[in-house]
MILOVO-12508 format. One record per residue: residue number from 1; residue in three letters; x, y, z of N, C-alpha, C in turn. Coordinates in steps of 0.2 Angstrom, whole numbers. Atoms other than C-alpha are relative to their C-alpha. Layout:
// MILOVO-12508
   torba   torpa      nX      nY      nZ     caX     caY     caZ      cX      cY      cZ
     NUM     ALA       X       Y       Z       X       Y       Z       X       Y       Z
...
//
This chain:
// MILOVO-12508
   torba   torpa      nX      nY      nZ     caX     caY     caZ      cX      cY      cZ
       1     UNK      -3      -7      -1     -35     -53      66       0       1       8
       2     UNK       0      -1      -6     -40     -53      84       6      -4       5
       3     UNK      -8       5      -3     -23     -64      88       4       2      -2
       4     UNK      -7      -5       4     -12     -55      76       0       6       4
       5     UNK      -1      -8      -2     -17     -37      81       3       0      11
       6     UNK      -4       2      -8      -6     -35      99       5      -4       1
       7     UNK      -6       5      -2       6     -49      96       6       2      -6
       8     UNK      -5      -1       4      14     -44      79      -1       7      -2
       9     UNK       0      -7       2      19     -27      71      -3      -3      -7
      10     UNK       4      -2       6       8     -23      55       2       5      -6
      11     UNK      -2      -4       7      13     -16      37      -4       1      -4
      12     UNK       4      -3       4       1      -7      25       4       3      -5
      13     UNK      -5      -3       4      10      -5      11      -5       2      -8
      14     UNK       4      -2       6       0       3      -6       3       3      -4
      15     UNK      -7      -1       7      10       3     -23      -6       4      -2
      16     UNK       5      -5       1       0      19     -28      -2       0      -8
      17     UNK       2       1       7      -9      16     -45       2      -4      -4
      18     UNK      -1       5       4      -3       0     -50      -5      -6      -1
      19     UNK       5       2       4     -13      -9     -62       0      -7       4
      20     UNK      -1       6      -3     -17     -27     -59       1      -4      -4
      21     UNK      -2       6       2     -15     -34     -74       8       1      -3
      22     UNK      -5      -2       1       3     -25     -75       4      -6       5
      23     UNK      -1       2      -5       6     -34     -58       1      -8      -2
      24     UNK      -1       7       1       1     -52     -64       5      -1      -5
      25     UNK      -3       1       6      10     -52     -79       8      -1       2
      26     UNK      -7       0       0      27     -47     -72       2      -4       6
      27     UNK      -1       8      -5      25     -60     -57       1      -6      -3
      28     UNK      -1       6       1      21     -73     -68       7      -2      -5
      29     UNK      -5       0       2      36     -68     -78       6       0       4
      30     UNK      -8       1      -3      47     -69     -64       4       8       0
      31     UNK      -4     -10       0      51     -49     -65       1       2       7
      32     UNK      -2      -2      -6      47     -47     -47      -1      -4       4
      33     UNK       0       8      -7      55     -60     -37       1       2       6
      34     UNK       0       0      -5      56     -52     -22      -6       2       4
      35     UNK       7       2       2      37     -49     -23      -3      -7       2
      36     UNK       2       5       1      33     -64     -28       1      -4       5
      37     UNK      -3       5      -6      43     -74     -16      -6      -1       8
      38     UNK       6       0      -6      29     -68      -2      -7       1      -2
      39     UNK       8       0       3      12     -68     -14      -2      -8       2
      40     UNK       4       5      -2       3     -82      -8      -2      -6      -7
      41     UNK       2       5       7       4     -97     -21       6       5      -6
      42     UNK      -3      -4       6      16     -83     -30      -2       6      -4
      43     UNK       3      -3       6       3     -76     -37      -7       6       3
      44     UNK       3      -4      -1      -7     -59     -35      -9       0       0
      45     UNK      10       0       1     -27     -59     -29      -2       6      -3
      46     UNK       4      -4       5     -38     -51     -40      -5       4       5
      47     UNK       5      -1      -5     -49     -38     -30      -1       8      -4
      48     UNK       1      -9       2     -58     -20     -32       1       4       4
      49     UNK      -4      -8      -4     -52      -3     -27      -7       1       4
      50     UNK       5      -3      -3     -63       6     -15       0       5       0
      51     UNK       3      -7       2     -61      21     -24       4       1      -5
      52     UNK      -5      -1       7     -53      28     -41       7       5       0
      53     UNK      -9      -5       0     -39      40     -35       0      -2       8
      54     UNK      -3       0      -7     -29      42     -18      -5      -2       5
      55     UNK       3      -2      -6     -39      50      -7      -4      -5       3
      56     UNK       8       5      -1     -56      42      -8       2      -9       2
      57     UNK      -3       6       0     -47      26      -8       2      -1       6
      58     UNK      -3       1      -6     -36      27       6      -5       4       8
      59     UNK       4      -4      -6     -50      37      17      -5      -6       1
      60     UNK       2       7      -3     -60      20      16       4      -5       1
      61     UNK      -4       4      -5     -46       8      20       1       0       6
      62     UNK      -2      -1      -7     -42      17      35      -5      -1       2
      63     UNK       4       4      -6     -59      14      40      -2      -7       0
      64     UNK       0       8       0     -56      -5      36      -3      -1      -7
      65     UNK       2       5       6     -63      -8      19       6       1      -7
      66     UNK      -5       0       4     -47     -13      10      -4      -4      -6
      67     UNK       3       4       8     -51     -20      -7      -3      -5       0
      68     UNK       5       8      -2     -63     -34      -9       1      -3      -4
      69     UNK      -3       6       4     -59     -50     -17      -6       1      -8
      70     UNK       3      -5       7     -67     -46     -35      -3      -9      -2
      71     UNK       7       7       0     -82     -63     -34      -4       1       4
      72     UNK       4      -1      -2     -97     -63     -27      -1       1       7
      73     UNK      -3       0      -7     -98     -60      -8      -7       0       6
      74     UNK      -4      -5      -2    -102     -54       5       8      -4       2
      75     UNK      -8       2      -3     -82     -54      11       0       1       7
      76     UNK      -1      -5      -6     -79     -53      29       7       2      -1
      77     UNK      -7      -5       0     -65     -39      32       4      -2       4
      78     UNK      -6       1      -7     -49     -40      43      -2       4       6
      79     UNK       0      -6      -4     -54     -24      50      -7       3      -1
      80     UNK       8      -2       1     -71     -17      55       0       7       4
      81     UNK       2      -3      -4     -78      -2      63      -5      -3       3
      82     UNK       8       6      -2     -91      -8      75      -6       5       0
      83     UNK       8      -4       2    -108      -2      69      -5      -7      -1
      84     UNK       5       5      -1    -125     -12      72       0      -1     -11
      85     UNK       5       1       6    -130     -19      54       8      -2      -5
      86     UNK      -2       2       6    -115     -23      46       2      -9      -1
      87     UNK       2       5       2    -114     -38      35       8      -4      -3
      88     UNK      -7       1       0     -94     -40      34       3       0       4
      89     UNK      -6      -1      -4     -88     -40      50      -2      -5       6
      90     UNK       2       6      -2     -86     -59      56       3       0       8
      91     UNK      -6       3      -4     -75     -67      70       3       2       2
      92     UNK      -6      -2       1     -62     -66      64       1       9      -1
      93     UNK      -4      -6       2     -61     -48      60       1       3       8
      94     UNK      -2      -4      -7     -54     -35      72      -4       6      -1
      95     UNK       6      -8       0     -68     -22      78       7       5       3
      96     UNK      -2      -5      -5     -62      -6      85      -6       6       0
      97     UNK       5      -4      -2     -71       7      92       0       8      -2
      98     UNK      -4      -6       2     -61      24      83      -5       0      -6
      99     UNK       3      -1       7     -68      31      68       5      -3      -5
     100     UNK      -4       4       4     -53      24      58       4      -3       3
     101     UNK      -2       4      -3     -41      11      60       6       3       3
     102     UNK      -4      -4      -3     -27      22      64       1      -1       8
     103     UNK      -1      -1      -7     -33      26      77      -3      -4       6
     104     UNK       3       5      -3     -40      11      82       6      -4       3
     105     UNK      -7       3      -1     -23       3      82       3       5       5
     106     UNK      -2      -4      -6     -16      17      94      -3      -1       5
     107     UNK       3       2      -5     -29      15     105       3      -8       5
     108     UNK      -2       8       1     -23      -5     105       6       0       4
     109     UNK     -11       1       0      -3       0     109       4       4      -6
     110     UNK      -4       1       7       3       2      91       2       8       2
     111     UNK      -1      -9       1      15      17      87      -4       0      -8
     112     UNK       1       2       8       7      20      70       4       9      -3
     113     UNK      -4      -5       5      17      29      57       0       0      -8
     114     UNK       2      -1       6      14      36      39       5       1      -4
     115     UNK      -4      -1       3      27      36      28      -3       4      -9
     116     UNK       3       0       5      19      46      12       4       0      -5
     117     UNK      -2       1       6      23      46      -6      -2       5      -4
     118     UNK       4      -3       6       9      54     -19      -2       7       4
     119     UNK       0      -7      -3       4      72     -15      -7       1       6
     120     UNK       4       1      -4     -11      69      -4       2      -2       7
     121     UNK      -5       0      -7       2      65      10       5       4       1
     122     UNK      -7      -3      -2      14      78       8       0       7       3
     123     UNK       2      -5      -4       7      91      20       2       5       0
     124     UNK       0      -7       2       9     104      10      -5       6       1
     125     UNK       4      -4       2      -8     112      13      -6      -5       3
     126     UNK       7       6      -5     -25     105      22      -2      -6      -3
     127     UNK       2       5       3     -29      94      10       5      -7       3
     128     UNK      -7       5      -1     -11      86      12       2      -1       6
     129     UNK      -3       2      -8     -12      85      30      -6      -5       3
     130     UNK       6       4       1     -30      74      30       2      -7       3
     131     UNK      -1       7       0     -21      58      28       4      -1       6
     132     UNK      -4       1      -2      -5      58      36      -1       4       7
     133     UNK       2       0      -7     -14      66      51      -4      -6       5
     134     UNK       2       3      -2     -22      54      56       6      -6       5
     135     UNK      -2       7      -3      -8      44      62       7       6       4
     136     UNK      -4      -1      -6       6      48      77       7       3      -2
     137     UNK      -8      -5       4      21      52      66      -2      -1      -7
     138     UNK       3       0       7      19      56      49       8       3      -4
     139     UNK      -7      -2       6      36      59      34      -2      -1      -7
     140     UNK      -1      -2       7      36      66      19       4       4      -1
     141     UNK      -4      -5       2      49      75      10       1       0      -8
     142     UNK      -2       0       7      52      78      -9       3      -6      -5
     143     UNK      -2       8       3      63      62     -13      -5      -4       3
     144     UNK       6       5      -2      46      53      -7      -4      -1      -6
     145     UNK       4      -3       5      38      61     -21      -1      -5      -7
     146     UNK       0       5       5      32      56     -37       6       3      -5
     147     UNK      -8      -4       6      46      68     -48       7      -3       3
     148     UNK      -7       1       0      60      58     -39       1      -6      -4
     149     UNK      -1       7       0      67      43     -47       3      -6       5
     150     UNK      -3       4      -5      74      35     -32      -5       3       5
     151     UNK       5      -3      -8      58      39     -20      -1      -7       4
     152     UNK       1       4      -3      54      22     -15       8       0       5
     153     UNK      -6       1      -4      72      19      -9       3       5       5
     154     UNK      -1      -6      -7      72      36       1      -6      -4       3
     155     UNK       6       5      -4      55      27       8       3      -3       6
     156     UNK      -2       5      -3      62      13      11       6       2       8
     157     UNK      -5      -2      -4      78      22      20      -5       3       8
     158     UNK       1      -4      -6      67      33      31      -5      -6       5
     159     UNK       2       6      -7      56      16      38       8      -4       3
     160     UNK      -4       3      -5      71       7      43       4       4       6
     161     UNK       0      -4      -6      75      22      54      -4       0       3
     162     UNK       4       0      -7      59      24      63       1      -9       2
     163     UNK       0      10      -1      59       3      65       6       0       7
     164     UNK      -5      -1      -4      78       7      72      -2       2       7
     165     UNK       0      -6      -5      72      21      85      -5      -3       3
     166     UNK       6       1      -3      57      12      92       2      -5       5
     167     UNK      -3       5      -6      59       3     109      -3      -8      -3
     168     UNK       2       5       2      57     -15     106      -6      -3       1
     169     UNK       3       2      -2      44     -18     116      -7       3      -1
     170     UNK       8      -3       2      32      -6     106      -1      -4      -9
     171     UNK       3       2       6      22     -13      92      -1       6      -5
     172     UNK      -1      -5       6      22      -5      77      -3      -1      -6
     173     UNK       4       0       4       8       1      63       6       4      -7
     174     UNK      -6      -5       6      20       6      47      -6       2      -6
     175     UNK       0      -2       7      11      14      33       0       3      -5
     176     UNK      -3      -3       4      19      18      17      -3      -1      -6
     177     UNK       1      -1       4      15      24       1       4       2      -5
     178     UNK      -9       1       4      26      21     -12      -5       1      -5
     179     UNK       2      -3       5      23      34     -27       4      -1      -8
     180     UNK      -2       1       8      35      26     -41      -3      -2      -6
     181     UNK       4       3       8      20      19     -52      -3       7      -1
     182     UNK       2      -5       3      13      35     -52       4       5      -5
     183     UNK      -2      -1       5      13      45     -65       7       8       3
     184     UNK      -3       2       4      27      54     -69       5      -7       0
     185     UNK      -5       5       0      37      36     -72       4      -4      -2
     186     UNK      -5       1       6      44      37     -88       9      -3       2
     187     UNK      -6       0      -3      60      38     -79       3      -6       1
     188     UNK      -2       9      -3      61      19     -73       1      -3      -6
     189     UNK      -1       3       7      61      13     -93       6       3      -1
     190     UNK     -10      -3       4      81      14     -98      -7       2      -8
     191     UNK      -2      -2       7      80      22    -115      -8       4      -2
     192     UNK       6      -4       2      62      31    -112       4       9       0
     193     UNK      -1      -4       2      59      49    -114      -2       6       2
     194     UNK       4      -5      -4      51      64    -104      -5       1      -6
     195     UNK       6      -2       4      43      70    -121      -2      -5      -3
     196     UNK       4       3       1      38      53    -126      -6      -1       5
     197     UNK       3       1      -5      31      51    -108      -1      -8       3
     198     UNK       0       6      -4      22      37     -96      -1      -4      -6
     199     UNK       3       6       5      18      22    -106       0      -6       5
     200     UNK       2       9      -3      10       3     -99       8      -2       1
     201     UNK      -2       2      -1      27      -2    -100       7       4       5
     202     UNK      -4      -4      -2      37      13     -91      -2      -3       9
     203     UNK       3      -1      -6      24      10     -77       4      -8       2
     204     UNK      -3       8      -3      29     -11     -77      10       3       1
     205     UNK      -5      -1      -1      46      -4     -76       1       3       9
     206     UNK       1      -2      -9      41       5     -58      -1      -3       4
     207     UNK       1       5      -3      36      -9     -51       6      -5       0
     208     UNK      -8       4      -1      53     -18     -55       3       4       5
     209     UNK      -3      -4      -3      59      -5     -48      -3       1       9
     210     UNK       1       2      -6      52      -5     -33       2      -9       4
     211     UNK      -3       8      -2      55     -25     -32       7       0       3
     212     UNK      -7       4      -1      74     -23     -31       1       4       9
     213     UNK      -3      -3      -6      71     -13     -17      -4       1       9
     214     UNK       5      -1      -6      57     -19      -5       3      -6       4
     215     UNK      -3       5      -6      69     -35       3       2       4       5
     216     UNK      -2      -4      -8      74     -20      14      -6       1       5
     217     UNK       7      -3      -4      58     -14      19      -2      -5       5
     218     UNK       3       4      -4      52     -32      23       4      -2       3
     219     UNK      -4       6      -6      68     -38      32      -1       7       5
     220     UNK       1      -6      -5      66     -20      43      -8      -2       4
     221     UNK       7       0      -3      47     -24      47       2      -5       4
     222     UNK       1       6      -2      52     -40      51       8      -3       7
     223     UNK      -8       3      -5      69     -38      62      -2       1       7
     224     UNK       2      -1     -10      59     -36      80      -3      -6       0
     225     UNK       6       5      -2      45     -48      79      -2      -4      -7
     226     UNK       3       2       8      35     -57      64      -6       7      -2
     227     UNK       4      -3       2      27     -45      54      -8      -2      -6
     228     UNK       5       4       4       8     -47      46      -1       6      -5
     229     UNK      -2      -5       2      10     -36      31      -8       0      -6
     230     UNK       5      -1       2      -5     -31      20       6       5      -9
     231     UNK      -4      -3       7       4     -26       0      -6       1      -4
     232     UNK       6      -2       4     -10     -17     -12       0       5      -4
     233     UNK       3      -7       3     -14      -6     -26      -8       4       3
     234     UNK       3      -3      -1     -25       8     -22      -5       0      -4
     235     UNK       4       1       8     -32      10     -40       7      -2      -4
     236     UNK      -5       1       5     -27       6     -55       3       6      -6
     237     UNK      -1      -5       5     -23      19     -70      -1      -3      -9
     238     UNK       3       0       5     -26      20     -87       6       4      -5
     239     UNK      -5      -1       4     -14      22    -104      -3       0      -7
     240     UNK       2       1       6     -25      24    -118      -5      -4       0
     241     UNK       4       7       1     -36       9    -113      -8       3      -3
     242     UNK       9      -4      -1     -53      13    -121       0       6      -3
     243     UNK       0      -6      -1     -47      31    -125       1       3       7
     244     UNK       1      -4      -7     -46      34    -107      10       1       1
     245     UNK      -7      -2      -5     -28      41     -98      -1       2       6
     246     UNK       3      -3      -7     -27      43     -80      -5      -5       5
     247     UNK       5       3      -4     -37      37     -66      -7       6       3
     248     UNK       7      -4      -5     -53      44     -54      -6      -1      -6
     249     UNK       8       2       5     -66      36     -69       0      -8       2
     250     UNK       3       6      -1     -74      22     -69       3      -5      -5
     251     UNK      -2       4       6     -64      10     -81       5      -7       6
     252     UNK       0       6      -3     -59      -8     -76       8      -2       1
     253     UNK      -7       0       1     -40      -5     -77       1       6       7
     254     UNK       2      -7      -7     -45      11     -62      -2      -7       5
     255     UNK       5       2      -7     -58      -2     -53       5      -6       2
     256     UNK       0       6      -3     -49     -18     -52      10      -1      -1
     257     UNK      -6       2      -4     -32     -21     -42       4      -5       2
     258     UNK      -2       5      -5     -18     -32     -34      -1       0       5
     259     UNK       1       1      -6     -19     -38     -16       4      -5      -1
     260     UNK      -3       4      -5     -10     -48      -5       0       0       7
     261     UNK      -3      -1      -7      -8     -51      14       3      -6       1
     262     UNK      -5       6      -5       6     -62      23       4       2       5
     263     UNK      -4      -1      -5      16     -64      36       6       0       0
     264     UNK      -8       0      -2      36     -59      37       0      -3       6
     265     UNK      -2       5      -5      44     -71      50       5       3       2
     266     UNK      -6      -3      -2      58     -64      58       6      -4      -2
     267     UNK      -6       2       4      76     -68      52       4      -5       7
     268     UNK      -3       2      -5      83     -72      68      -5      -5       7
//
């Protein structure tokens, strides 16, 4: 990471409550082939959340502990804070000297920018200004949200504008939060029903639904430079597994997520 960070621009992208074993399923059935096409072997790494909802989650990513490969470890991280005594932060990873990565990556050069989705970004109120403070521009608006059905594809539209407006010769931190798997989802299932509600299959439906529409994303990261792009569930959620509904508990379908990271190559 210490040859990547400076020479390519970086994407953080976190499909917000998508299960993992929702993920493998619809990969190895070929549902999301535009996905799939950049998983490493095809196929989705199995790892665990760093926390059971948003916040907690995405408040230890930023300080570098993205999900950890789900077998014995220790893992070294990509990204470190530097502190005496830890037992994760090799080489290869990238220290910074910031409280979180954000702002470690600004320090560095980077523009970094938040593209939010779920309501913990959408700085309606202090809570909702936590996350998407932390970084240099920050976008949320209502078609970002969870209540639209077309949120991902407003997302996607507002990154290829900042991407557009940025000088070439700045490097650039994108991270976005695409709130289509959460709940409510219903919407993404033809022939579902507000009063039937979410169900396992409404959710693998959001995730199609985001597939048809993330070749933009990744051709816009990738139209300056080569982009090294980080793709992840946050947590997972829960449909009656066990009796549980929901996520922020401790259940195996909440703790254990997809991952991926790879590299976009530029087109030209």
């Amino acid at each position: 990471m210490n040859e990547v960070v400076g020479r390519d621009d970086l994407l953080l992208l976190t499909l917000d409550t998508l299960r993992h074993d929702v993920a493998v399923e619809l990969a190895a059935a070929g549902r999301i082939p535009h996905l799939a096409r950049h998983l490493p072997g095809g196929a989705w790494e199995r790892r665990h959340a760093p926390g059971s909802f948003t916040y907690a989650s995405h408040q230890a990513m930023f300080a570098g502990f993205l999900p950890t490969p789900a077998a014995p470890g220790p893992h070294p991280r990509l990204f470190a804070a530097r502190f005496a005594g830890s037992e994760t932060t090799a080489g290869r990873t990238y220290v910074f000297d910031t409280p979180d990565l954000v702002s470690g990556l600004a320090a560095a050069g980077y523009r970094t920018v938040c593209i939010g989705g779920v309501g913990f970004f959408n700085k309606q109120g202090a809570l909702g200004d936590v996350l998407p403070g932390m970084f240099q521009e920050s976008h949320w608006e209502p078609a970002f949200g969870v209540a639209s059905p077309t949120s991902f594809e407003a997302q996607v539209e507002r990154a290829e504008q900042v991407v557009a407006g940025l000088p070439a010769d700045r490097r650039l931190f994108l991270f976005l939060n695409a709130s289509a798997l959460h709940q409510p989802n219903w919407f993404h299932l033809p022939g579902a029903t507000r009063e039937a509600g979410d169900t396992r299959a409404s959710h693998a439906a959001a995730l199609e639904y985001i597939d048809r529409h993330i070749g933009r994303l990744f051709a816009a990261m990738s139209s300056r430079r080569r982009c090294f792009a980080i793709v992840c569930s946050d947590h997972g959620t829960t449909y009656g597994d066990d009796g549980y509904t929901g996520h922020r508990l401790a259940h195996e379908a909440v703790w254990t997520v997809p991952y991926a990271h790879f590299f976009l190559e530029p087109s030209a």
